[in-house]
N, C-alpha and C positions, 0 to 999 in steps of 0.2 A: 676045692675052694675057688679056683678060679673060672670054673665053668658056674659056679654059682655064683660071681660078682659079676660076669659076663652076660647072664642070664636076669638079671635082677637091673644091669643097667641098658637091656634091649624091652625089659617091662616098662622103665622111666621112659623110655624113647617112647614107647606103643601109647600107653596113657600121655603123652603130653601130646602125640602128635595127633590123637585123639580129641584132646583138649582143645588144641589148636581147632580142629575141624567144625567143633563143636560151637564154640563160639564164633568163628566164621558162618555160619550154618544160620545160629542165632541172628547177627547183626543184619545176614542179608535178609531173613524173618521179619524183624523187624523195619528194618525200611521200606519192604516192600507195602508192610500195613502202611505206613506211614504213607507212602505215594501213593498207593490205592487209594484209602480214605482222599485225601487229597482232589484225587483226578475224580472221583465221585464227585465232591463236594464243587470243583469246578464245573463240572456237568450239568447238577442240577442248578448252580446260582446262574453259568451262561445263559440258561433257558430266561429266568426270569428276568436278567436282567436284559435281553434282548427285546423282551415285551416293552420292558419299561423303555428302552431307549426308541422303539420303531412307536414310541405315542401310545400304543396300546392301554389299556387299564388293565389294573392290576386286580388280577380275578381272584373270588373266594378259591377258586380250584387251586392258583398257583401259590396263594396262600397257606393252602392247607398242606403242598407239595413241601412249601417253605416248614413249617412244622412236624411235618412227620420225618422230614430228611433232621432236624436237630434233633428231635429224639434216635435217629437212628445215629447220627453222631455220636451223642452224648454216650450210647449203648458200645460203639466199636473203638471208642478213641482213648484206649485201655493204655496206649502209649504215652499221653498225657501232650497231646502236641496242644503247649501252652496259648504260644501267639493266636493261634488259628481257633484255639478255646476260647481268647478272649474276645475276637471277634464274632463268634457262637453265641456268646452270651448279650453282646450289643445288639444283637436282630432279634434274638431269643426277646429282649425286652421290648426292640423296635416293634416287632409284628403282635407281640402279646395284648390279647385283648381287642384288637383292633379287623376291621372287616376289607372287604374290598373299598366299601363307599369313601372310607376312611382315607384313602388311597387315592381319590380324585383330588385333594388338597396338594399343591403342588410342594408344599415344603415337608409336608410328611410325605410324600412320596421322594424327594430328593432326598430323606435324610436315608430312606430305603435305597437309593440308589449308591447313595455314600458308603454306605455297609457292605452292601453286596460286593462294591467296587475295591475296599478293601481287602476283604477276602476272597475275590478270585486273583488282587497282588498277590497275597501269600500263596495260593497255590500254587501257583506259578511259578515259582520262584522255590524253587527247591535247594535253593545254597545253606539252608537252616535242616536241612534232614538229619544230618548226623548227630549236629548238637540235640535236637528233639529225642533223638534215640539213642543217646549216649546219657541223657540227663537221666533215661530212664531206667539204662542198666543202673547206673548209679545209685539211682533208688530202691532197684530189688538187690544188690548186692550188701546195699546197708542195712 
């Protein structure tokens, strides 16, 4: 009997320390999505708004760069990283509809620059990672 209590509490060791490994394993999973997405989304809004600060006009091309990178968002950001969705959704409506020519009016081009500006803050700015990926266990655990 006591090699089978001895046995049975080296299993609870093996499955917790398991457990342990496991959701360790997870967390850094998920942050890493989290900072990836992130240093993407940094990457492409640099570009554009680099254009827009060197005077440049804001082209159909980078436009379209601007749209298909939110669809790829909305596709990879299974995390639910909120703040950074909310600002997704402000350019999402900002650029909607709207052309390059659109874009030579200096205050719809500023309100483009406002957006972009805000969302390369959050990227940045990675002191929100854990809560984003904490909020999320949260949610598949419930």
């Amino acid at each position: 009997e006591r090699d089978l209590d001895a046995r049975r509490r080296a299993e609870d060791a093996i499955r917790e320390r398991a457990a342990r490994e496991t959701q360790a394993r997870l967390d850094q999973f998920l942050e890493s999505v989290v900072r990836s997405l992130r240093a993407k989304t940094r990457d492409v809004f640099t570009s554009v708004a680099g254009q827009i600060e060197r005077g440049d006009a804001v082209t159909d091309r980078a436009l379209t760069s601007i749209r298909k990178f939110l669809s790829y968002y909305r596709t990879l950001n299974f995390v639910g990283d909120k703040t950074l969705e909310e600002q997704i959704a402000a350019l999402e409506k900002d650029v909607e509809g709207r052309s390059a020519k659109d874009y030579t009016d200096a205050a719809v081009a500023q309100q483009l620059t406002n957006t972009i500006g805000t969302i390369q803050k959050i990227v940045t700015d990675a002191a929100d990672v854990s809560d984003v990926t904490g909020e999320y266990k949260r949610r598949v655990r419930a």
